[in-house]
C-alpha positions, 0 to 999 in steps of 0.5 A, a space after each residue: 578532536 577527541 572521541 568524547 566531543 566527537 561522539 556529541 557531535 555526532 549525536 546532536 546532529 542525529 538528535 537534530 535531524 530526527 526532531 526536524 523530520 518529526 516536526 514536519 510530520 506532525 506540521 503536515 499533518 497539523 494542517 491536514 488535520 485542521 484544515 480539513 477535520 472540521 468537513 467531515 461529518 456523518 453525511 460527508 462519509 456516506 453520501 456520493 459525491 457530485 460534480 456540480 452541486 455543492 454538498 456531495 461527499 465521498 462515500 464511492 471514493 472511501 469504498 473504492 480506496 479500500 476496495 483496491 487496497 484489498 484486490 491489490 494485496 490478495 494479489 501482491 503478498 503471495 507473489 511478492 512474499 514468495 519471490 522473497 522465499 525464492 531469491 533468499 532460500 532456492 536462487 542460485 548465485 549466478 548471472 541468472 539470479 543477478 539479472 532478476 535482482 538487477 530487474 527488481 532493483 529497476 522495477 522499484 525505481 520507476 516513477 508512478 506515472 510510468 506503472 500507470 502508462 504501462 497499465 493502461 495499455 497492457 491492463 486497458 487497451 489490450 485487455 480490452 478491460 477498459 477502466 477497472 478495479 482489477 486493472 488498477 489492482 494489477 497495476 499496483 501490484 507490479 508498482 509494489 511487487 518489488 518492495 515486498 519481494 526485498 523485504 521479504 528476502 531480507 527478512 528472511 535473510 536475517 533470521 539466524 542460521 543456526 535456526 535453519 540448520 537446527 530444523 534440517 538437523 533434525 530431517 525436517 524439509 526444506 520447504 517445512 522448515 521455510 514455513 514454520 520456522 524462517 517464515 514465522 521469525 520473519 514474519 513482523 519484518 515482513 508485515 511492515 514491508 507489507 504495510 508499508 506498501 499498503 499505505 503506497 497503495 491507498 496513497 497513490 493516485 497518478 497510476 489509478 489515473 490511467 488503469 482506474 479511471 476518473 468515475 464511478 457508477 451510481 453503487 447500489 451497497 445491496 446489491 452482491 452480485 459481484 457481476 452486476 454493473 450496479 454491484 460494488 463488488 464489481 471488479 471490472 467497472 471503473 473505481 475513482 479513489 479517494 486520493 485520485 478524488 482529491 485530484 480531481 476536485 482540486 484541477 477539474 472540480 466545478 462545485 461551489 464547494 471545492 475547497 471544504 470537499 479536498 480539505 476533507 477529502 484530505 483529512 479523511 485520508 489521512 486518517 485512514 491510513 493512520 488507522 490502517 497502520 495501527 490496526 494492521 499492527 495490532 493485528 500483526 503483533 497478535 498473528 506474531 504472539 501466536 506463531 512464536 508462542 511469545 507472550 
């Protein structure tokens, strides 16, 4: 065969494959959309939500998703980012740094449903916590820990050495050199690491089962005592997210609505995490423009 016919082989089948990965992205989507986007309303994102009567929305579970997704992130970049800085710059070879690699790569494979198990007896039962925001959080931060530490560490093991080398040449610190000159020019690879991990995050709804809980208290959004049980800044009081909502409403719903309420349910969700990539990349993209000094 020659290189030319193969060389159009090979690319008609790429061509062939990325067109049905992206048509069922958008199918997906299409039906997410259309099935759902015709609940939503005003009242549908800002009144609570009701387990018998029908016209309950999910003003408590929108919070919650993004109250989690922000707890779990103040707790998961810095440990992951610097895991990353760890095993890429101060890790020696060795069984040592083998054994903690070897450990990620297992961590990054367990199934949810086992993060949430793990949660609920260390983060619930021998906390004594009980149902919580933070236990959820923390359960998501071990689920997601490990893909911002590789990314981290790849990203970081991508930047050219001669950048580094050039930075230690002229006596500057290992550690300084790390933060403005290794950290900046990975910066964007590592922002999509993270973004993708937040999308994992406000997505996931098997380990907010366990460690999150099925309800939420009657939220007073006045209220900022973020000790007061009523108060939505409450770490410590059970938090049902909008994906573990939808999982509710679809096997245990006893409202006359339950199809309109999961379809929307749906919808919204989708678009929130289609907006939160955007936004975070935008803002990514400005953070990029001025750590680099490109325009």
């Amino acid at each position: 065969m020659k290189s030319k016919t193969a060389d159009r082989i090979a690319t008609g089948v790429f061509v062939a494959i990325a067109i049905i990965i992206v048509s069922i992205l958008v199918g997906l989507f299409s039906y997410i959309l259309v099935n759902g986007f015709k609940y939503i309303s005003w009242d549908f994102l800002t009144t609570p939500s009701s387990n018998i009567r029908a016209g309950g929305g999910i003003r408590d579970q929108l919070f919650n998703s993004f109250y989690i997704l922000l707890i779990t992130m103040i707790i998961a970049v810095p440990l992951g980012v610097g895991g990353g800085i760890y095993m890429a710059e101060y890790a020696k070879p060795g069984k040592l740094t083998d054994t903690i690699r070897s450990c990620i790569e297992v961590l990054a494979s367990l199934p949810s449903i086992v993060i949430g198990m793990f949660g609920l007896l260390v983060f619930v039962n021998v906390t004594g916590w009980g149902y919580t925001i933070l236990g959820g959080a923390l359960a998501l931060t071990v689920f997601n820990l490990p893909v911002i530490v590789r990314v981290s560490e790849d990203s970081i093991r991508t930047v050219p050495r001669d950048l580094k080398e050039a930075s230690l040449a002229l006596g500057i610190t290992h550690w300084h050199t790390i933060k403005t000159v290794l950290l900046p020019s990975a910066f964007p690879s590592i922002l999509t690491g993270i973004i993708l991990a937040a999308g994992r995050v406000f997505g996931e709804a098997a380990a907010l089962l366990f460690t999150a809980g099925l309800s939420t208290p009657r939220l007073d959004y006045a209220n900022w005592n973020p000790f007061s049980e009523q108060s939505p800044l409450n770490i410590f009081r059970p938090a049902e997210t909008l994906a573990v909502h939808i999982w509710s409403v679809n096997t245990q719903g006893l409202i006359p609505d339950v199809e309109a309420v999961s379809n929307g349910s749906a919808a919204v969700l989708v678009i929130s995490v289609l907006l939160f990539n955007l936004l975070a990349r935008w803002i990514g993209s400005i953070i990029t423009k001025k750590i680099t000094a490109t325009k």
